[in-house]
N, C-alpha and C positions, 0 to 999 in steps of 0.2 A: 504494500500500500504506500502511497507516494506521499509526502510531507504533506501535499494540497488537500489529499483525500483526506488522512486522519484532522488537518483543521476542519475543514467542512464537515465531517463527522461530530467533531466536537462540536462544533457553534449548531449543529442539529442538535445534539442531546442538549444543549444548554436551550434552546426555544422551547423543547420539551417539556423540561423541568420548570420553564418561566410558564410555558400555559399551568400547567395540573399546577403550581404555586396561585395562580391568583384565580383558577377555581375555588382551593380547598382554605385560601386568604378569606374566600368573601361567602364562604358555607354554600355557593354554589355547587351541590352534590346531593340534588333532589330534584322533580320536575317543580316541586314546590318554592322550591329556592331558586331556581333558576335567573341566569342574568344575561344581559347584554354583554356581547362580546365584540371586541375592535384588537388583531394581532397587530402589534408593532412590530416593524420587521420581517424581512423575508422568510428567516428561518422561522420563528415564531408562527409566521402565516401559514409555514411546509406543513408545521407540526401540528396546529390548529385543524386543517384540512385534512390531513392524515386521521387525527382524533375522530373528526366527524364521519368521515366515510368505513371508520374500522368500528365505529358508535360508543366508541369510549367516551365521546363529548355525545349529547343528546341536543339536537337540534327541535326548538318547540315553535309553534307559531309566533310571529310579530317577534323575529329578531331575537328570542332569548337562546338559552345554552345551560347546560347541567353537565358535570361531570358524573361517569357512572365508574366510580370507584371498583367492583368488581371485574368489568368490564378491560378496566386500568389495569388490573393485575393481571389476567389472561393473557392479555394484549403484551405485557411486559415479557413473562414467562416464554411465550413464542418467540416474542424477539431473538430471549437470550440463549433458547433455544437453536435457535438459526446460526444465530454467531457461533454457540459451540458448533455445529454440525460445517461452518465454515472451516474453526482454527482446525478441529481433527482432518478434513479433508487437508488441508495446505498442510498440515504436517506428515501424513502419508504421504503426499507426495513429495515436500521432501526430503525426507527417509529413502524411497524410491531411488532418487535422485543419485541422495550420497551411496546409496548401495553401487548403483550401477557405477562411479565415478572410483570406486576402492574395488568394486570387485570384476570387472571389465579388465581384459587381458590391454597391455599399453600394446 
C-alpha cells in the first residue's frame, strides 16, 4: 500500500469516527431522537453516504438521520473482517514468494 493510500485510509477512518461522534454527541441513536445532518468534508460526506446506504445511519423523512448503533457494530465487524481476510491473503502470498526466491535452483 503506497504512502497516498494509507493517508487516505486514514482521513477515511477519521470522517468515520467524526460522523458516529456527533450522532452519539447529540443522542441521535433513535428514530425518536433523530437529527438533521450536514457532513463537512469530503471524507466525512464518503462516510456519511456509506453509513446511509449500509443503514447504519437511518434516513427518516424531512431531512432527519439516527444512528443505529447495532447496525454500527455488524457493519464494523465485517469491515475488520475483510481486512483480516486481506492481511492473511498478502501474507500467503508472500511466503509464496520468498519460498520460491530460496528454494528455486539459481
Amino acid at each position: 500500500m503506497s504512502t497516498a493510500a494509507v493517508i487516505a485510509a486514514a482521513a477515511d477512518d477519521r470522517g468515520r469516527r467524526r460522523v458516529v461522534e456527533e450522532f452519539r454527541q447529540n443522542g441521535a441513536t433513535s428514530a425518536a431522537t433523530a437529527m438533521p445532518f450536514h457532513p463537512i468534508g469530503r471524507h466525512s460526506q464518503r462516510a456519511f453516504d456509506r453509513f446511509v446506504s449500509d443503514h447504519v445511519i437511518v434516513a427518516l423523512p424531512g431531512g432527519h438521520y439516527w444512528l443505529d448503533e447495532a447496525t454500527l457494530v455488524q457493519s464494523t465487524a465485517q469491515r475488520r473482517q475483510r481486512a483480516l481476510g486481506f492481511v492473511l491473503v498478502a501474507a500467503i502470498v508472500l511466503l509464496i514468494v520468498l519460498a520460491a526466491v530460496v528454494l528455486l535452483p539459481r
